[in-house]
C-alpha positions as CSV (number, residue, x, y, z in Angstrom):
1,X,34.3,-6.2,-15.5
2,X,36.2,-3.0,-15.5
3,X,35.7,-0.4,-12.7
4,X,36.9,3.3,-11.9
5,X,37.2,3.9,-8.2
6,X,37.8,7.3,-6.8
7,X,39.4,8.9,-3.6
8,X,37.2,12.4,-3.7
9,X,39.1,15.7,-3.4
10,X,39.9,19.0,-4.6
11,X,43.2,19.2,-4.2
12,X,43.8,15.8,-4.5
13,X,41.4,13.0,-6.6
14,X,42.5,9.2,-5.9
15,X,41.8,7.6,-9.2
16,X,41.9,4.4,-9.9
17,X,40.5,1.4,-12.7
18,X,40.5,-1.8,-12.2
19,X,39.8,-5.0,-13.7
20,X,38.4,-8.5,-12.4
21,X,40.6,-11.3,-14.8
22,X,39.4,-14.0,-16.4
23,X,40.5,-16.2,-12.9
24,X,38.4,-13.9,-11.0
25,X,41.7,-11.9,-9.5
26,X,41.3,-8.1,-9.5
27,X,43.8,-6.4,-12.4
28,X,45.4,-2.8,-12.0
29,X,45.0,-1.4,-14.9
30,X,45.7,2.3,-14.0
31,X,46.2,4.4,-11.2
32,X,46.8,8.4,-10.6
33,X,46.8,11.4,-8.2
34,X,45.0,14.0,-10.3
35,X,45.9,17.6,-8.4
36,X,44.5,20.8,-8.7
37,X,46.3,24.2,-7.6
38,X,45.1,26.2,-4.9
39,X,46.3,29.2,-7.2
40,X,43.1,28.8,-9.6
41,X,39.1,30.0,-8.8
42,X,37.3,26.5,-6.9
43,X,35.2,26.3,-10.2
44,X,37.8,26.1,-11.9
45,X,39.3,23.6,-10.2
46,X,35.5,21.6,-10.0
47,X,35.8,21.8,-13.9
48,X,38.9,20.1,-14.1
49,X,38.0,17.0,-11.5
50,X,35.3,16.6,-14.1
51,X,37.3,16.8,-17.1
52,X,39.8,14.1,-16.0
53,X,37.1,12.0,-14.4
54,X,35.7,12.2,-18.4
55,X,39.5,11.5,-19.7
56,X,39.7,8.6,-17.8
57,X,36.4,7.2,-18.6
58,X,37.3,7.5,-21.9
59,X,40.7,6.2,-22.0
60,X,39.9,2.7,-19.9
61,X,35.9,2.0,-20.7
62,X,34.7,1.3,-16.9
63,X,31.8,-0.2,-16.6
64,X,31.0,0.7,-12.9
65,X,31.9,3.4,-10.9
66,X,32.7,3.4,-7.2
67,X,33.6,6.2,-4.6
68,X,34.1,6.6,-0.8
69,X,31.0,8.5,1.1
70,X,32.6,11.3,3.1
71,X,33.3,11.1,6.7
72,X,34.2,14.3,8.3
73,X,34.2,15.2,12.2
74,X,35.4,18.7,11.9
75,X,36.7,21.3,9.3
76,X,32.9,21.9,7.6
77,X,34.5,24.6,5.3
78,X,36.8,21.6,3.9
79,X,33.9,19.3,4.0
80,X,31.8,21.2,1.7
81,X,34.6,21.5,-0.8
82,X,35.2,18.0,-0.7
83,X,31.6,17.5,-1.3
84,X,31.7,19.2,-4.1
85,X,34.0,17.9,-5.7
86,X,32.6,14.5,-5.3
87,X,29.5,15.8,-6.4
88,X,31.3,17.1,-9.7
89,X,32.8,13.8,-9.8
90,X,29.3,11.5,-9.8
91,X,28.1,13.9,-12.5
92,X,30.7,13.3,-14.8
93,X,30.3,9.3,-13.8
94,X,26.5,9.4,-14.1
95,X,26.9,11.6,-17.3
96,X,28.7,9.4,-19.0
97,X,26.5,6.2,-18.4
98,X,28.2,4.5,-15.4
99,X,26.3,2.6,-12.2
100,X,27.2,4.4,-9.1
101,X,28.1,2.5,-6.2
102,X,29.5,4.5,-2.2
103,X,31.2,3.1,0.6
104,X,31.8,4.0,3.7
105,X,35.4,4.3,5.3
106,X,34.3,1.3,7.7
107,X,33.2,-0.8,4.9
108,X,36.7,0.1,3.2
109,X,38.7,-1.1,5.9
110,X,36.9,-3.9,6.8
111,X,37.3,-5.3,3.3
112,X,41.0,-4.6,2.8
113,X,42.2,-5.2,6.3
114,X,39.3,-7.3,8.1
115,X,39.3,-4.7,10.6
116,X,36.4,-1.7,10.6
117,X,39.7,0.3,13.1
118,X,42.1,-0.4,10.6
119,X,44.2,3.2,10.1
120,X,46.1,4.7,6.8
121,X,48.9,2.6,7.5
122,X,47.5,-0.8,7.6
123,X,45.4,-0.4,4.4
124,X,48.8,1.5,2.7
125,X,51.1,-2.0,3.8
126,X,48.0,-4.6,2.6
127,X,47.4,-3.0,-0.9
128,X,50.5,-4.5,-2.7
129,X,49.9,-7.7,-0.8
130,X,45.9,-7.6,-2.6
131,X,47.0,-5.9,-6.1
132,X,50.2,-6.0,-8.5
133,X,50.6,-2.6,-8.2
134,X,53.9,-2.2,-11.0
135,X,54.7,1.7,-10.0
136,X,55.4,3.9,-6.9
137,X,52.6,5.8,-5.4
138,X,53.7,8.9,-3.9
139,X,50.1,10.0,-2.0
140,X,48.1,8.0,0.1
141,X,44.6,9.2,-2.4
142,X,45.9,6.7,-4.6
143,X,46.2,3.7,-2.3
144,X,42.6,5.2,-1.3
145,X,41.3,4.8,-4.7
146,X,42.7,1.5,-5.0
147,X,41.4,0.2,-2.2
148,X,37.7,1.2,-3.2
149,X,38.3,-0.2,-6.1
150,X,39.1,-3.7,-4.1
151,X,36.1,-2.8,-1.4
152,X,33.7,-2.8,-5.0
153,X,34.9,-5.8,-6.0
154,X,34.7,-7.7,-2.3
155,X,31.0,-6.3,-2.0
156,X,30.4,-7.3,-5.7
157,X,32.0,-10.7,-6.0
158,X,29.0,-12.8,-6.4
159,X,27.5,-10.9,-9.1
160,X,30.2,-11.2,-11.3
């Protein structure tokens, strides 16, 4: 089973694929920051989420396709944006013929860390301890992805 698990953004798109091995231990097969430049129209920038979200499909064959629900408590204007983005995202997901599976943050952190309060930090410092991860990551939307990639997997695990 091969999955694509995303990080949703504008700006920044967590992407990440991974795999469930033959001995049942998750695979990295690929991981990314896609970014998008403030300098170009939104649309624009909407247009080229998609497009890489259809690159990437391509390139690795998911099968399944999981993302974090949003969780925002303040800036609406950036919560909009976000959404749609992730919107743009699913489409391109759906599109393309992949199952669609959310999570919240507190089902994120409770899977990688065991602890709903978990913060950026503590997920960042367990990921390499859950995944062979065999390159740096520079932004935290990766380690994001990653671990909803792991969180799909956890929540999966006795369907595969």
């Amino acid at each position: 089973m091969k999955i694509l698990a995303v990080d949703p953004g504008y700006e920044r798109l967590g992407i990440a694929v991974l795999e469930k091995g033959q001995n049942g231990k998750e695979i990295y097969v690929y991981s990314d920051c896609f970014q998008t430049s403030a300098k170009i129209p939104f649309y624009e920038r909407l247009l080229l989420l998609g497009n890489e979200i259809e690159r990437v499909i391509q390139t690795y064959h998911p099968e399944e396709f999981s993302a974090e629900t949003l969780f925002f408590h303040s800036n609406q204007k950036t919560a909009m944006k976000v959404s749609e983005s992730r919107g743009a995202v699913l489409f391109q997901a759906k599109k393309l013929g992949l199952e669609i599976f959310e999570y919240t943050p507190l089902q994120i952190k409770t899977a990688i860390t065991g602890d709903g309060r978990a913060d950026k930090k503590q997920i960042v410092a367990l990921i390499p301890k859950l995944i062979s991860v065999p390159k740096p990551i520079k932004y935290d939307d990766e380690y994001d992805a990653i671990a909803v990639g792991l969180t799909h997997f956890a929540y999966r695990k006795n369907q595969f």
